[in-house]
Steps between C-alpha positions, in 0.01 A plus 500: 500500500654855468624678772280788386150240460592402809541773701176662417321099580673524827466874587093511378486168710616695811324783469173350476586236771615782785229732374192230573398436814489150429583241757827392686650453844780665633758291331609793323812490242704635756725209488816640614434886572850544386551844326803700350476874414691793512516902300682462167659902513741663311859622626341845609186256715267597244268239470523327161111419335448175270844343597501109417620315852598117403508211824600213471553201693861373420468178649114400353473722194237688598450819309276769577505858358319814650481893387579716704231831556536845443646534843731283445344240720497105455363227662488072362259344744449103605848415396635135508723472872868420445787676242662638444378768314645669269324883466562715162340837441525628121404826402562677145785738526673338827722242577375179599506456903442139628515330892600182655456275720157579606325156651165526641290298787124512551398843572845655377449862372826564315606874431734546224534869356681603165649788396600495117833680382368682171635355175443616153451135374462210690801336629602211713332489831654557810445344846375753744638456856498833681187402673457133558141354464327524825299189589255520783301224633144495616503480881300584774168313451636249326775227558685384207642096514808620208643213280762451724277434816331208276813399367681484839277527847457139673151389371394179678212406285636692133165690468585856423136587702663349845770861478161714559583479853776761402239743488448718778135478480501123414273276774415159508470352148405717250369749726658823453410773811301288701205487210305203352765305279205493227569909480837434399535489137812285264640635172772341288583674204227729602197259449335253763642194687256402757186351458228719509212304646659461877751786459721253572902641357665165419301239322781271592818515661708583205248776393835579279770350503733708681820473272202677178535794812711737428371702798203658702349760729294537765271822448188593780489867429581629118234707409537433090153497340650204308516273794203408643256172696784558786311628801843298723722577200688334251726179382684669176747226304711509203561209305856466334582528124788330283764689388767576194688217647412142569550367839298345789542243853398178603465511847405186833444625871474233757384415833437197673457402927861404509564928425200589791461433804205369773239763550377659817310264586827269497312302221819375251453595103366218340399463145663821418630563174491818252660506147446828309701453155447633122649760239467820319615588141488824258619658219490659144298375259570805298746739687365808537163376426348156659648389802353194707506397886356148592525380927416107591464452867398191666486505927408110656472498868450275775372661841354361855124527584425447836177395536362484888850352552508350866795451608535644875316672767650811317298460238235397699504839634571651200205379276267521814370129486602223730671144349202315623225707368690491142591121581121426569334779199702274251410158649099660455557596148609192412238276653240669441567784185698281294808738532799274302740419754731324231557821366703766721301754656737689717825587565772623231414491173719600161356742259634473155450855356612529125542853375591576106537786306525579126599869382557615136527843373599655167577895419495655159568832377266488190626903407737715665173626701301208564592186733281171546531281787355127486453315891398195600505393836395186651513337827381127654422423830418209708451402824332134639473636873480911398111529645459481872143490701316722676646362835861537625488123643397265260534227347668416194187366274377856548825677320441520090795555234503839201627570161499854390613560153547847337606628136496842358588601171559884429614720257588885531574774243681780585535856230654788514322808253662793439391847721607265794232234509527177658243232443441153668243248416470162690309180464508195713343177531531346853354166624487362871364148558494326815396183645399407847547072576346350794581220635124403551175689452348413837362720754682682738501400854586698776588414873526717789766322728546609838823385690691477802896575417783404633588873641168463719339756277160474254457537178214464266575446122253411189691194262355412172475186337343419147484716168629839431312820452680666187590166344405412252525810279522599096566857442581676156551838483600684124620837500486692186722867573523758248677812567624851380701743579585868339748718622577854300777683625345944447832655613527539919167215486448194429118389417407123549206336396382187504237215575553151610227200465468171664240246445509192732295160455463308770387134516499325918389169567447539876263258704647634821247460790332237286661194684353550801641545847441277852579726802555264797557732879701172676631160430229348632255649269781382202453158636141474567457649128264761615645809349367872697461698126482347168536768208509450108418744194302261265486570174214467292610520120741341336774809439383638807900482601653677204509854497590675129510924442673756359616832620632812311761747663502866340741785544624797304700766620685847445792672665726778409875522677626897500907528552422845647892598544753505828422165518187419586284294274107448597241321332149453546157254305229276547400170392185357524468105578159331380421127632217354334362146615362361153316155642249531785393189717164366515184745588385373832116632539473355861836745572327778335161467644630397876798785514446712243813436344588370164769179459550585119714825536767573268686774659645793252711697679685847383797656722637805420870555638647828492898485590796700499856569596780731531901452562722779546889371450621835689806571316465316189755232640273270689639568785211685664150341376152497658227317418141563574168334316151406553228323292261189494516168369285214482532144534491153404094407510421228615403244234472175719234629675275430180579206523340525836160601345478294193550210677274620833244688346258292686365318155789244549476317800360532843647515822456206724530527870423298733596511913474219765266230467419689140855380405526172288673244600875486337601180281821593356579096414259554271533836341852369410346255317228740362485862503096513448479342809625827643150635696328784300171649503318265780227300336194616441550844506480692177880671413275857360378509933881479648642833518762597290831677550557778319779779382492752270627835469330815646360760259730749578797331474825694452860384412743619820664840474798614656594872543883530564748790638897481526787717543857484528840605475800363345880604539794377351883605645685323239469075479263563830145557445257550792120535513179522699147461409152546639225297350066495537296330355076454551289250320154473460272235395672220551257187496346284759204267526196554736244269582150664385244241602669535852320679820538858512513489905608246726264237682744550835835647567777363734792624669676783346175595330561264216183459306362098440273498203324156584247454708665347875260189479613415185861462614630182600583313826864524355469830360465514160329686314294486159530762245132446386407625748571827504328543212276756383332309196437124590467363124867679407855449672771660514518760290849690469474839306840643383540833614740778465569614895819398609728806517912513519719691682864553429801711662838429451880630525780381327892617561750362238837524443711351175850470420715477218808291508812490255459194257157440466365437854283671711319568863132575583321537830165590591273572772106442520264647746158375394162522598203344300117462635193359358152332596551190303825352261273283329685450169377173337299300404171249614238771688487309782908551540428857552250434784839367685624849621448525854196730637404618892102379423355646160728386206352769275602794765832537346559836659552289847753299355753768376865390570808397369511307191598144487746649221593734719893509613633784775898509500689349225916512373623429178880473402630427152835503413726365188881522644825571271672191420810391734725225373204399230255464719188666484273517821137671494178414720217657632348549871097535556358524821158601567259498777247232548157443340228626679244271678134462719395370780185261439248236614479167358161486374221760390353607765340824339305232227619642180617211385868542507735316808811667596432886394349548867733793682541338890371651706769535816355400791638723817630221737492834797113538397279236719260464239748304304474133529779337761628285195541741237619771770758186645592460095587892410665536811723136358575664139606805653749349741598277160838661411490310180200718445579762193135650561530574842497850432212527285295261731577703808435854329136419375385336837119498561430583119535349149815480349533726213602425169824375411692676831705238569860458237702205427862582645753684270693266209817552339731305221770489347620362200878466307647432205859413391632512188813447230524509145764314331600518166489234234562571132425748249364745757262253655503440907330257737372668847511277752190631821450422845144628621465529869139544565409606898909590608309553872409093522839397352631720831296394746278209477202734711529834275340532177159371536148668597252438746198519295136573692325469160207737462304383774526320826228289686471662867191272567319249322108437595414225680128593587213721515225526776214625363297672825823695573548534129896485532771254318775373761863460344750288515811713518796379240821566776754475243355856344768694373729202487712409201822299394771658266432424165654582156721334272880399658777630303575354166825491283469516192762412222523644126675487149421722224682473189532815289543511148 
């Protein structure tokens, strides 16, 4: 095709794409954010209009050519990372001026000026070298992993998403300030990598392989128009290219137990092996024109899972359930539920994960203005023992196995116009599948164990036995992503427009709660196969269990960037972010006429987020710089909760509960044998009369918003560069379920005020409690509405400090003071899941239950550091420490009746107040005096009331991990590097340092054990080993490597 054909294609192709508002997430072809530009002047600083400036990448052949305007002023946008570059400004009537050695990271903004000796004709160039180029990197709000981090930094797992914890702001998984980790958003190559209908950011654990990365950053606060569906912030990656010359590495990293150690709990490694191995290769097709880069990478491992291992009264203690109450639950479920006792169903296991990854990628400069880049990447995953159950103990029949496959193909054009215009257009196809195995499709049984341990204390626990609730599972998920992006450089601006458009199918095959589930209060109960609750979703079509929609993600956007002079550079636009939900579920006319409430919404949301920016580099030098910006994003909606309605729209099956006597009796010999045995709608009764359980979204439904602030200051005294930044952050609308067909008042209320929405004579002897009745419509139940209420609150400081070393090594430090509040961190995914966060009486009274996230984090240290080589040897390594998760106090059952166990705040009985009963006063007054007790504090400051909200915090964690390493040469400029990883140095030191004591997110204080109806109050069996917990983590590991460089 001509250059001149197909520049006009491509630039009427933009045009039209950025110009209509027509669909898109914020994927946005900000790929690399990587920008040179400079003033092309003459010898007198007179700017010079219409001058041609030429850069090119010496080492990939990557040519790009820019004008510069009539002030003299260029800019080339969304460059490809690396160099060098090579910089040439030509002008008629001057010399020819040209710069070196430029090489650009992720967020680079280059500065190289020109001024052109006059010539009467033009004669050879000349290298310009009065003023180096000036490279600054983006800092502040964002944390940038650089090639030589990924190349270099002690990785334990090789997944380039495990160095996030380098970020400041970075919390537990992909949580980034303390918010949900579905508000987090993934970009490589500046389109999507996460699957869209859980918001979960790696489909697998090799989301990309990490030798395709050439590096990363962190972002929670850039206020760019272009980047949006962040409301935590962003996961930005850069996938490497081939270059002029061929070359490439085959690489193996191994562990095994012989290179561990025994863990805390003195249990030795067994079946412990890790081998990560594979290669890269690139090159020229075409030098100067098609260059190639292709990654294999292949990780088989072999790692313990305990499974109610048994081996001491330590563990006894530790897993809160007595030998002989284990010793006589299995002997039960083997008489009598046909539990196969051939088969091993506890103690250590091996799981056999199997990780590969397959990464090709071609570049080719079509015309001296126009680049294509071809990607594939795909990645397989498997796992036999991957999904666990819904109960901590358990036994092994209950566990299911996963594959998760991914593949993306995508293809980017990037053109340069003349007047300084800068086009990108992006397409990509992306693919998730995933498969949930269980090892049986039985119900679920659960037994609440009381025991005696060997400490004198007593602890209640629930242990499950039978099928598994999210196995099995089919999901599908297609992502089609097409994307635009103008940039036209107007003198001191620079205008960018653009749109983005996502549209994701979704196809889940999810029978859930279908199984069924036996609820058993004692052993005895087990054994006498009278079960307290019985509870099953039946459904009543054939598809019922297979959920299929699409949704459509819209954004355009507009901002303008002014270089207003002495430095200081501001920029301000909007985008607007459309979510349309194309496939409603059923239309429910019993919802409608009961509630008033349709189940067939498809929600159509429009935000509208103005942002903008300013950064003043005081003297020019970047020495001096502030940095101060506001605006609002939105985030990732949740798609999985359609999945929610489609499949519980109340047309598809009916909820069966049944409490008591009502309760069927259990045959589980049979329903191995067959599953229709399994009980379902008692006979006689006709399926349209049972109440069904319904969810669907609420009519005014939004998509959560997040309004952000930050300022800071940055100053650099030669290699040292120190900073401090202030961070807030509000969002709104985040989603929770309520219960709709549920009382509006209480029946009765108990101490601490909490509310009980079942009638007291319809409570148990034992104390449970049935979520029917509480009611408000007999012939529906449960009926969960999503609703936009939850609110976030977010306040953080961050002090950093970097330093550059001779010969290519470096040190950074930071400092974290964080605070992050909400009413509910419900991120994902069944309805009922959200229902689990903990509540003083009235679940849907979120204001009552504001408090720390669980994402939340207080204190936390990061070190990074790459040091100069001595004697060959190379040594680099990271240190993270962090403060602990927060966690709850809570009761072991539901004693409010909504349905949910375990979300019950404790109430803390006073043992000083005589109104408190002599055992539970006798018990505080025990886990007090406990000095093994980590919530002592919070237990002792909330006497006489209900514990609030996540008060209590896991103690403070901190690791540290090495790496060793020497090149040695070979032949013809090849070398083999020889690595030792050391992965937790504190273990390796001393066998007690290193590890965590981990409180999870909640902790049992009592567990019910009855209910008196005239006095209408529950007595408690206190747990005494509250607040207790063993050291866990992973010991140190070595880990030995060879890569061979050629």
């Amino acid at each position: 095709m001509p250059s001149s054909l197909l520049r006009r294609v491509v630039l009427s192709a933009g045009i039209l794409l950025s110009a209509l508002c027509a669909s898109g997430r914020a994927l946005f072809a900000q790929g690399t954010d990587a920008s040179i530009r400079g003033v092309v002047a003459d010898s007198a600083g007179a700017p010079v209009a219409g001058a041609i400036v030429e850069l090119r990448n010496t080492t990939t052949g990557f040519v790009s050519m820019v004008r510069s305007s009539d002030r003299g002023r260029y800019v080339a946008t969304q460059l490809p990372l690396g160099g060098p570059y090579r910089v040439t400004a030509r002008a008629v009537g001057f010399r020819t001026g040209a710069r070196e050695g430029i090489t650009l990271n992720i967020g680079s903004v280059a500065t190289a000026d020109f001024r052109l000796a006059p010539g009467a004709v033009q004669l050879t160039e000349i290298t310009v070298s009065a003023e180096p180029a000036r490279v600054v990197e983006r800092n502040g709000a964002v944390t940038r992993i650089g090639e030589q981090q990924v190349k270099e930094l002690p990785n334990q797992n090789r997944r380039f998403q495990d160095l996030t914890k380098l970020s400041p702001l970075a919390g537990s998984g992909t949580s980034l300030g303390g918010a949900r980790p579905m508000s987090t958003d993934v970009r490589i190559d500046g389109v999507g990598a996460q699957m869209n209908n859980t918001g979960q950011t790696f489909a697998g654990p090799l989301t990309m392989t990490m030798e395709a990365i050439r590096e990363f950053e962190i972002a929670t606060n850039e206020y760019d128009v272009t980047k949006g569906r962040q409301g935590g912030g962003l996961i930005n990656a850069v996938s490497k290219s081939g270059t002029n010359r061929w070359g490439g590495s085959a690489f193996s990293y191994y562990r095994d137990k012989s290179l561990t150690t025994d863990d805390y709990r003195g249990l030795a490694a067994q079946n412990f092996t890790v081998r990560q191995q594979g290669f890269s290769l690139g090159g020229p097709i075409i030098k100067d024109k098609l260059t190639v880069f292709g990654v294999y990478d292949r990780s088989d491992q072999s790692l313990p899972l305990e499974i109610m291992n048994v081996r001491n009264s330590a563990d006894e203690i530790e897993l809160g359930i007595a030998r002989d109450s284990l010793t006589r639950l299995s002997s039960i479920l083997a008489n009598k539920y046909g539990l196969d006792t051939t088969q091993q169903q506890t103690g250590v296991f091996s799981r056999k994960p199997l990780s590969q990854a397959f990464f090709g990628r071609a570049d080719w400069q079509l015309a001296a203005n126009h680049r294509l880049t071809l990607r594939n990447n795909t990645t397989l995953y498997s796992d036999p023992e991957e999904i666990g159950p819904d109960q901590t103990l358990h036994f092994a029949e209950s566990r299911g196995g996963a594959e998760v496959n991914s593949t993306g193909t995508f293809a980017s054009l990037r053109s340069t116009f003349g007047g300084g215009v800068v086009n990108e257009f992006k397409l990509q196809a992306l693919q998730f599948t995933r498969e949930r195995i269980a090892r049986n499709e039985l119900p679920r049984g659960f037994v609440r164990i009381a025991s005696r341990l060997p400490d004198n204390s007593s602890r209640t626990v629930n242990v499950q036995f039978g099928g598994n609730r999210l196995a099995p599972e089919k999901y599908k998920e297609r992502q089609y992503q097409l994307a635009n992006t103008l940039f036209w450089n107007r003198g001191n601006q620079t205008l960018t427009i653009g749109t983005d458009n996502i549209v994701t199918q979704i196809q889940r095959y999810l029978p859930v709660e279908q199984r069924g589930l036996f609820e058993f209060d004692n052993l005895a109960q087990l054994d006498a196969l009278t079960p307290a609750r019985y509870s099953r979703q039946v459904p009543l079509r054939v598809g019922g269990t297979t959920a299929e929609f699409t949704v459509a993600d819209l954004s355009t956007f507009v901002q303008s960037e002014w270089h207003l002079g002495r430095g200081l550079t501001a920029s301000a636009g909007v985008r607007l972010d459309g979510v349309q939900f194309l496939t409603a579920a059923a239309y429910n006319p019993l919802v409608d006429q009961r509630l008033g409430v349709r189940t067939d919404e498809k929600p159509s949301n429009w935000i509208v987020s103005p942002r903008a920016q300013a950064v003043w580099d005081v003297q020019g030098d970047g020495k001096n710089v502030f940095r101060l910006g506001g605006g609002r994003f939105s985030s990732q909606p949740p798609y999985n909760v359609h999945v929610n309605h489609i499949l519980q729209s109340g047309l598809e099956a009916v909820d069966i509960i049944q409490v008591g006597a009502q309760a069927p009796r259990p045959d589980f010999v049979r329903y191995r044998q067959d599953l229709s045995l399994v009980p379902g709608v008692p006979t006689g009764v006709d399926p349209s009369t049972v109440p069904a359980y319904v969810n669907y979204f609420s009519g005014d439904f939004r998509v959560p918003t997040t309004w952000k602030l930050s300022g800071g200051y940055e100053r650099r005294l030669g290699r040292l560069q120190l900073g401090a930044f202030a961070y807030w952050a509000r969002t709104q609308d985040n989603f929770q379920y309520y219960d709709r067909n549920m009382v509006a008042d209480p029946y009765f209320t108990i101490e601490g005020g909490r509310g009980v929405f079942v009638p007291a004579a319809k409570i148990t002897a034992a104390g449970r409690t049935n979520n029917a009745d509480t009611r408000i419509y007999t012939d529906l139940g449960r009926v969960l509405e999503l609703v936009g209420e939850s609110t976030l609150e977010q306040r953080s400081l961050v002090l950093q400090g970097a330093l550059t070393l001779p010969r290519q090594s470096s040190l950074s430090l930071s400092y974290t003071r964080n605070d992050t509040k909400d009413n509910s961190s419900f991120n994902c995914c069944v309805a009922l899941t959200s229902t689990f966060s903990q509540n003083s009486g009235d679940p849907r009274r979120l204001q009552d239950a504001f408090g720390p996230s669980e994402d939340n984090f207080r204190d936390k240290f990061v070190a990074a550091f790459l040091l100069p080589r001595v004697w060959g040897f190379r040594v680099t390594g990271s240190y993270v420490g962090i403060s602990g998760r927060p966690y709850s106090l809570v009761v072991n059952g539901d004693i409010n009746g909504d349905g949910t166990a375990n979300n019950d705040l404790a109430f803390i009985f006073d043992p000083n107040d005589p109104a408190t009963p002599a055992d539970l006063a006798a018990g505080i007054r025990k886990v007090l005096d406990n000095p093994s007790n980590r919530a002592r504090d919070y237990i002792a400051s909330n006497l006489g009331k209900i514990a609030p909200r996540n008060a209590g915090r896991s103690p403070f964690r901190g690791r540290t991990d090495l790496r060793v390493a020497r090149d040695f040469g070979t032949v013809r400029g090849q070398a083999i590097e020889l690595t030792l990883d050391l992965f937790n140095v504190e273990n390796m030191l001393n066998r007690k340092w290193g590890g965590e004591y981990n409180l999870g997110g909640a902790q049992q204080l009592y567990a019910v054990s009855a209910f008196n109806q005239t006095t209408r109050r529950y007595t408690y069996r206190i747990n005494e080993n509250v607040g207790t917990a063993v050291k866990s983590g992973t010991p140190y590991q070595i880990q030995l490597g060879a890569r061979y460089r050629f």
